[in-house]
C-alpha angles and dihedrals in degrees: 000000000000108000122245115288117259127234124235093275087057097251118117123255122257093203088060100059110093114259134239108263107210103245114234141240120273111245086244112032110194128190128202140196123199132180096226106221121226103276104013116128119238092231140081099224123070117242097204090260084107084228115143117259134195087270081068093065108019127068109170098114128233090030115122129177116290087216123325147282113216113252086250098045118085130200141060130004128168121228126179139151100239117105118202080049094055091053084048095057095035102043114085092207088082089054091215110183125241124182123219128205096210125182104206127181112248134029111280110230123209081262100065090038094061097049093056082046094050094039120274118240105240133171095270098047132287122312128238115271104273135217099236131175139151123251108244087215131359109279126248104260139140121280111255116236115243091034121240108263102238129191113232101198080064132061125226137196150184135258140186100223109175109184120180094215135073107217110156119273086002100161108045096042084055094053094046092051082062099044104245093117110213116251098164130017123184119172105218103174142026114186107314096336116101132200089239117177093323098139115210107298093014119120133183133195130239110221098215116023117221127254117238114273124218113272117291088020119116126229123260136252117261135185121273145204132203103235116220097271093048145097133237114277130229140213095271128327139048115270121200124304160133131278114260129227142234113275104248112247 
């Protein structure tokens, strides 16, 4: 392949490389939301660790993962097969918001509050101001299997911790600045998509995927419906459960 001509001063021309074509919106977008189980990989395709992956759980062909969900973090992530809204949600530049139920060690002070409120100064530069509040009891979710070690020389407690960016191992690495250490982590919104009742390894579908909002914007709520293996599903937040299980193949 011949390179791209040169101009007279010897440098290529930029109006000569192809352009990106936008890729266009499949003729039935679908989106999905899954409750990611502990220890379940956000990929299709095994990597020889012999740990489950979404293939484990969903079977709607052509969806893949809008961003990721650490091995050891559990709760909602968003799949569809529509491209340009799967670079929306992924993509931290849109700054779209996700909550996180997170159990950390110790009993956050004002203080520390008001750090993970104000951006927290990490290796790889300062964070985004948080939305950052203590949970006034542990929410009803689901017990994690294997079970967090706790200390129980030390306390721990729950906040509600929504970031509008997607650095890897956030989070955590926020939590520990301030010195709460993480020892659960379930995502529990994205936007204005909520975990509901979607127990670990349970999916539903949304009838009509949204279309990519400008940048900033959140997505919009869509209908949805309980597929066979799931639960009702109420107004907002998880309610008590059991784990799921792999769908057999």
């Amino acid at each position: 392949m011949a390179p791209p001509p040169r101009n007279a001063r010897g440098t290529r021309n930029p109006s000569a490389a192809p352009r990106r074509t936008a890729q266009p919106r499949p003729a039935v977008p679908r989106l999905l939301l899954l409750n990611k189980p502990f220890d379940v990989l956000t990929q299709f395709s095994p990597d020889g660790s012999g740990r489950h992956t979404l293939k484990d759980f969903v079977d709607v062909p052509g969806v893949y993962p809008a961003g990721r969900l650490d091995r050891d973090s559990e709760g909602l992530l968003l799949l569809t097969n529509d491209g340009p809204l799967q670079a929306h949600i992924a993509d931290p530049r849109h700054k779209l918001p996700k909550t996180y139920w997170v159990q950390v060690e110790g009993t956050p002070t004002e203080d520390q509050l008001r750090q993970l409120r104000e951006g927290v100064l990490l290796n790889d530069g300062p964070t985004l101001p948080a939305q950052a509040q203590c949970l006034a009891e542990a929410p009803a979710l689901w017990e994690r299997q294997p079970p967090i070690r706790v200390r129980q020389s030390i306390p721990t407690a729950w906040l509600e911790l929504t970031i509008r960016e997607g650095r890897n191992r956030q989070v955590r690495r926020m939590t520990a600045a301030v010195g709460l250490p993480t020892l659960r982590l379930v995502r529990v919104a994205i936007g204005d998509h909520a975990l509901g009742g979607l127990q670990p390894g349970q999916w539903r579908v949304l009838d009509d995927a949204p279309a990519p909002t400008p940048r900033g914007g959140d997505l919009s709520p869509a209908r949805g419906r309980t597929p066979p293996s799931g639960s009702a599903i109420p107004a907002r937040w998880p309610k008590t459960g059991g784990p799921g299980r792999p769908r057999r193949p």
